[in-house]
Every structure is written in C-alpha cells, then in structure tokens.
N, C-alpha and C positions, 0 to 999 in steps of 0.2 A: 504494500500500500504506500503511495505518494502521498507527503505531506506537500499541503499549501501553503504558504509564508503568511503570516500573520496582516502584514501589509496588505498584500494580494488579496487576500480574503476580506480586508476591512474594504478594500476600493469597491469591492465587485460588490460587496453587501450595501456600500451606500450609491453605488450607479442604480440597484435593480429598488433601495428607498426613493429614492429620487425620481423613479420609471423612466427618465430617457440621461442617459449620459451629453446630452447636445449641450454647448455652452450655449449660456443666457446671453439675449442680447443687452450689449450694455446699454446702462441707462443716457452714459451720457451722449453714443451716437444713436441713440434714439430719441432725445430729445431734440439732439443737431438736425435729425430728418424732417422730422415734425415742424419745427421751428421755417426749417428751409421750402417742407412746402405747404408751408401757412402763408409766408412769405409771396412767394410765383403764387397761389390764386389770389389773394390780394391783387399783385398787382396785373393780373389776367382780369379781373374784376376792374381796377382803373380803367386800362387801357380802354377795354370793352364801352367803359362809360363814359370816355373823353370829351366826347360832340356837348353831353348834360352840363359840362363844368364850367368855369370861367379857367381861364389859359392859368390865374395864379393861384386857385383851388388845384388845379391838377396836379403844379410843380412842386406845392405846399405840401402837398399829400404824397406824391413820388418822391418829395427828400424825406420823409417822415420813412417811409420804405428804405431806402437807399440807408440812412442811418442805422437802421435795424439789420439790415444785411450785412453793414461794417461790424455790428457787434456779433452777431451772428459767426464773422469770420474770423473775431477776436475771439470766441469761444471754440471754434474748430482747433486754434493755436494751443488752448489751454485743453483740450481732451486728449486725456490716454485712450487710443485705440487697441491697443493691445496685441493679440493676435488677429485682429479682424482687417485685413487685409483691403476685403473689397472694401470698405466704409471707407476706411483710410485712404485706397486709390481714389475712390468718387472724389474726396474733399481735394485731396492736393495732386492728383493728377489731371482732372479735371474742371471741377466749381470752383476752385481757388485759380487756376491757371487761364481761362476761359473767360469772360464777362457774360456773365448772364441776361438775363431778360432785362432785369431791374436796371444792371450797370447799363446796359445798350441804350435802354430809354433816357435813363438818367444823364447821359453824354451828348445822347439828341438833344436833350431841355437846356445842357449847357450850351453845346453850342448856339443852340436856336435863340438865346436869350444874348446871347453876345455877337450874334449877327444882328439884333435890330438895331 
C-alpha cells in the first residue's frame, strides 16, 4: 500500500471542499472591467444623444468621462494582476496603448474647440 503525503492529501481535500479548483476572478480586475465598461456605454449613450445637447453640455459631460477614464487608468497602474494574463494583456497591450472611444472623441472636442 502507497502512502499519500500529508500535503497532497490536505490540497486534494480542500480542491474537492471548494468543488472547483479554478482561481477566482480577482476583484480588482473585475472591478477594472466593470468600471471600463460603464464607462464606453456612457459614452455610447452621449455620442448617441449629441444632436439633444448644446455643443458645451456635451464637452462638459465628455470631460467628466475623459477624467474618469484617466483614473480609471490610474487604477489599472495600481492592480496586481497576478497570474491573469489575459486581463493584464487587455489593459496594457491594448486599452492603455490604443485610445479608445472616449480619448478619440475627446481629441475631436479639442481640436474642434481650438479650431474656432
């Protein structure tokens, strides 16, 4: 008869307490998801209702956006990802390296405001 190491036997007893051995997704890049797309329908929602607004309601409201997205990618800087790879590619291979919806519009309202 084979013994099994004490160790081994404590892992395997708290994988089948636990019912699935998968790691949890962290909290904090699932806040960061959330956050990010609360974010894009907000501003899928402005764009959408541009023609309703006056031109400085819009811009007012698209830097209100724009700001939340700089903190937003001040908290990406401050998350440990851990093992999670793909979360980690998304933010900094990607949404940090990319300009998004928000940035795009938001460069449009600068420029457009420094051309009149």
């Amino acid at each position: 008869m084979r013994l099994i190491p004490y160790s081994a036997f404590m892992s395997g007893l708290l994988c089948l307490l636990t019912v699935s051995c998968k790691n949890t997704v962290n909290p904090c890049v699932q806040s960061l998801v959330k956050r990010d797309n609360e974010l894009a329908r907000q501003a899928d929602s402005l764009i959408r209702n541009r023609g309703e607004m006056t031109p400085e309601a819009y811009r007012a409201a698209f830097e209100i956006l724009h700001t939340e997205e700089k903190r937003l990618f001040l908290d990406v800087d401050n998350c440990d990802f851990g093992e999670d790879m793909s979360a980690y590619n998304y933010w900094y291979r990607g949404r940090l390296k990319f300009p998004g919806k928000i940035e795009q519009e938001w460069q449009f309202l600068v420029r457009d405001s420094t051309n009149k």
